[in-house]
C-alpha positions as a LaTeX table, in Angstrom:
\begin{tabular}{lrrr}
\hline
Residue & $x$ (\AA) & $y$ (\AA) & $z$ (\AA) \\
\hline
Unk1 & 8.64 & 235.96 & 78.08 \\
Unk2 & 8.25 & 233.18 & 75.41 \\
Unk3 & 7.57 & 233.23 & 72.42 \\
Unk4 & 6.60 & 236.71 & 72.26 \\
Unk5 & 3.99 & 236.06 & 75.73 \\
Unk6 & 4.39 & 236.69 & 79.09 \\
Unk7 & 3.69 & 232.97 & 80.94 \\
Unk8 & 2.41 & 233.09 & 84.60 \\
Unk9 & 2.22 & 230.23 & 87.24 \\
Unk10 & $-0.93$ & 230.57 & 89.15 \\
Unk11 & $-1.68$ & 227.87 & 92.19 \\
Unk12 & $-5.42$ & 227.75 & 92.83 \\
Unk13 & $-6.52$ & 228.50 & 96.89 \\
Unk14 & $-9.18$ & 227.63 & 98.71 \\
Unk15 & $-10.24$ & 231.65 & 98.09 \\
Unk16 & $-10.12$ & 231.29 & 94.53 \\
Unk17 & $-13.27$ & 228.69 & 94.72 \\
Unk18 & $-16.92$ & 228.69 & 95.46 \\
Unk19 & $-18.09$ & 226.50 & 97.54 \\
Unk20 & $-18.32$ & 223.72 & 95.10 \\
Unk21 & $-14.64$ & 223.76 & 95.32 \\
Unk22 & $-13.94$ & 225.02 & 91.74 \\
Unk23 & $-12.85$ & 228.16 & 91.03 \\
Unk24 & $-15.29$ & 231.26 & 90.68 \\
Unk25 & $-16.10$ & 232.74 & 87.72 \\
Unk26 & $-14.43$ & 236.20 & 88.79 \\
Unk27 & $-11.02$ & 234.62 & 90.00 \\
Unk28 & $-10.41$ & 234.18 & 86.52 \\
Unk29 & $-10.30$ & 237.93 & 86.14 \\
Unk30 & $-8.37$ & 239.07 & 89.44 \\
Unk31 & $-5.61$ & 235.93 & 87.38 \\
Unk32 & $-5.56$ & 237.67 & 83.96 \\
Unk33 & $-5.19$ & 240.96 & 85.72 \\
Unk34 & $-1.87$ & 239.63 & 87.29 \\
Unk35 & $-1.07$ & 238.30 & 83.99 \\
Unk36 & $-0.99$ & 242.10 & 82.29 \\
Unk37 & 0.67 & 243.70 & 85.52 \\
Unk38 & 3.70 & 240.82 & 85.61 \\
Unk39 & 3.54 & 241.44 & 81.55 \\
Unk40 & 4.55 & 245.08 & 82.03 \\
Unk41 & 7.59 & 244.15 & 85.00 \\
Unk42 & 8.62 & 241.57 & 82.44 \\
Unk43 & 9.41 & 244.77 & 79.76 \\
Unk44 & 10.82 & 246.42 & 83.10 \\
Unk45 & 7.70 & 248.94 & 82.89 \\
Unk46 & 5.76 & 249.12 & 86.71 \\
Unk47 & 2.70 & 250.59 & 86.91 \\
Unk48 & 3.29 & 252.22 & 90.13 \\
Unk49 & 6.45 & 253.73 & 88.05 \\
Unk50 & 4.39 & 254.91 & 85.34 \\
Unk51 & 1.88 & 256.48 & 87.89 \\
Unk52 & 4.26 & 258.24 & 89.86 \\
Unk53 & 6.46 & 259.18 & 86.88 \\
Unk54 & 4.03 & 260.03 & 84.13 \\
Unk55 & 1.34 & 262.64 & 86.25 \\
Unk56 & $-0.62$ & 260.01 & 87.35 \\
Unk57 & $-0.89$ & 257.55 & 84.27 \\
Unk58 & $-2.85$ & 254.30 & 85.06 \\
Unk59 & $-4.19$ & 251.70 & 82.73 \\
Unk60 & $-8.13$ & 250.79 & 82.85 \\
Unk61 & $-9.89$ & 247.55 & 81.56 \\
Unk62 & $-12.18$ & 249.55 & 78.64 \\
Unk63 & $-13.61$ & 246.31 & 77.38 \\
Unk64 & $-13.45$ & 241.92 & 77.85 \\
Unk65 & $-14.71$ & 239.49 & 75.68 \\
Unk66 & $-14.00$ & 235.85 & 77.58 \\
Unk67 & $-15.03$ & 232.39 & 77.19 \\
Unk68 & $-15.09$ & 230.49 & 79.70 \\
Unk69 & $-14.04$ & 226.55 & 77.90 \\
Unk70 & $-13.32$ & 224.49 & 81.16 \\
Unk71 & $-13.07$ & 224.30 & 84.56 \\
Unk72 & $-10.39$ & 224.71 & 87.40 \\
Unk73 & $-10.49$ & 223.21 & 90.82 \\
Unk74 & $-8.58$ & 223.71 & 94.50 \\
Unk75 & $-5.13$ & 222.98 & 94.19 \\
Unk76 & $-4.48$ & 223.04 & 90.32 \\
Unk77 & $-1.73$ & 224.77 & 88.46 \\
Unk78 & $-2.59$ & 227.11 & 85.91 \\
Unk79 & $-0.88$ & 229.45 & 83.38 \\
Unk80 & $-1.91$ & 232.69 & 82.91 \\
Unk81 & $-0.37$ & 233.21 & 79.39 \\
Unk82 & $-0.48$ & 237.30 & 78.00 \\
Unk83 & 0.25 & 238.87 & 74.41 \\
Unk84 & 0.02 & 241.92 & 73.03 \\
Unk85 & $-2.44$ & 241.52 & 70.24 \\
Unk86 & $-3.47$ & 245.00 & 68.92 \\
Unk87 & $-1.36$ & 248.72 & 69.65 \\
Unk88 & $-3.53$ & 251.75 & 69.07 \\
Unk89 & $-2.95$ & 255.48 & 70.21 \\
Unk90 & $-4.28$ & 255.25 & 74.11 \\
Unk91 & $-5.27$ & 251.83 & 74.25 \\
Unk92 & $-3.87$ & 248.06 & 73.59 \\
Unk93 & $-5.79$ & 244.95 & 73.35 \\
Unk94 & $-3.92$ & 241.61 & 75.27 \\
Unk95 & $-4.65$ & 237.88 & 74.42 \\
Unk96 & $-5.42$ & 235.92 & 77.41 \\
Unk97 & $-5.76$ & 232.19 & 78.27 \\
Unk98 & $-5.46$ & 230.54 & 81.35 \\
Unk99 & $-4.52$ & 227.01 & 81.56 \\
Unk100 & $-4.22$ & 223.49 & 82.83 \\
Unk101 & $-1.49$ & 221.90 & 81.34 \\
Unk102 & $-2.42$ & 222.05 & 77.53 \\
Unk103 & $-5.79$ & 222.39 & 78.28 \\
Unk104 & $-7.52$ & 226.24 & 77.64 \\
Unk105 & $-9.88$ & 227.17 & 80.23 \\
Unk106 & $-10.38$ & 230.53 & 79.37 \\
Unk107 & $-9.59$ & 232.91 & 76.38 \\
Unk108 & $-9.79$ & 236.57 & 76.65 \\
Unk109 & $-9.37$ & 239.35 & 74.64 \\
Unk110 & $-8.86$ & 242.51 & 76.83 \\
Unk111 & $-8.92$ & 246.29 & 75.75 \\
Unk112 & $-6.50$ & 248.62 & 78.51 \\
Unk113 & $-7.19$ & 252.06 & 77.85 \\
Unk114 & $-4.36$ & 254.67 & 79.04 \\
Unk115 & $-5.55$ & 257.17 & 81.08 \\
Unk116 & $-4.32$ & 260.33 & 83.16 \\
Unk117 & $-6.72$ & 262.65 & 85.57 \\
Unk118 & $-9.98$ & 260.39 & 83.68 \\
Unk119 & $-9.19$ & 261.49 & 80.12 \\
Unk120 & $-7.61$ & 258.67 & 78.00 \\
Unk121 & $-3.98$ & 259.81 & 76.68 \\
Unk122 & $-1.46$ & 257.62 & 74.15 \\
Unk123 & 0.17 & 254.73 & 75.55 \\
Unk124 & 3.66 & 256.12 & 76.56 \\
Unk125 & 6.02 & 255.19 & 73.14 \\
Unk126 & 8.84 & 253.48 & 75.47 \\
Unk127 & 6.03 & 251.17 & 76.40 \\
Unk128 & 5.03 & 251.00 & 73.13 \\
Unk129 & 8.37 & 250.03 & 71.99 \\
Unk130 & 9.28 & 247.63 & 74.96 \\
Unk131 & 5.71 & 245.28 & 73.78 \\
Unk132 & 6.13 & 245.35 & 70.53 \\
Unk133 & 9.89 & 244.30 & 70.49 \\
Unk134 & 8.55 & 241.28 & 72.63 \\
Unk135 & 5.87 & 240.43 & 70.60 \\
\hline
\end{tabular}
């Protein structure tokens, strides 16, 4: 964490591209979603620990908004950087950007929803806690 955000070093494969050699669009969003999981071991909270612990409690992308500013190609370096933004009963929106160096390639604003057996249910409060101390 820094800074209140988690920061996440992503190298870009030959699998992340299309066959332009840049990266596809939806690599970008298999990136972020590695950003929020490593977010939640760096407040020592594991999904598959929430899951197993909490009746089946998972965490479900309710809604994106994302610009896409720039470009990434085969063989960069980019940061997958992830705040907490906005805390509400069952759901929490993250801040995302992924970048090259300084440079933003994309921004993101990403609503989780907590849910348990399909019905959404409040965000467990030592979770709740653990973000918001980091934040």
């Amino acid at each position: 964490m820094q800074d209140g955000a988690h920061v996440l070093p992503i190298r870009v494969y030959y699998e992340d591209t299309d066959f332009s050699a840049r990266v596809y669009h939806a690599s970008y969003l298999r990136f972020m979603e590695r950003g929020r999981t490593e977010l939640l071991r760096a407040v020592e909270v594991a999904q598959s620990d929430l899951h197993a612990d909490m009746g089946g409690l998972a965490f479900v992308v309710r809604k994106m908004a994302i610009d896409f500013l720039g470009g990434a190609v085969m063989d960069d370096v980019l940061t997958i950087v992830t705040r907490p933004k906005e805390m509400r009963g069952a759901s929490m929106t993250l801040s995302q950007e992924v970048r090259r160096g300084d440079e933003v390639l994309v921004r993101a604003d990403v609503m989780v929803a907590a849910v348990r057996g399909g019905r959404a249910v409040r965000i467990p409060d030592e979770l709740r806690a653990a973000l918001s101390a980091n934040s």
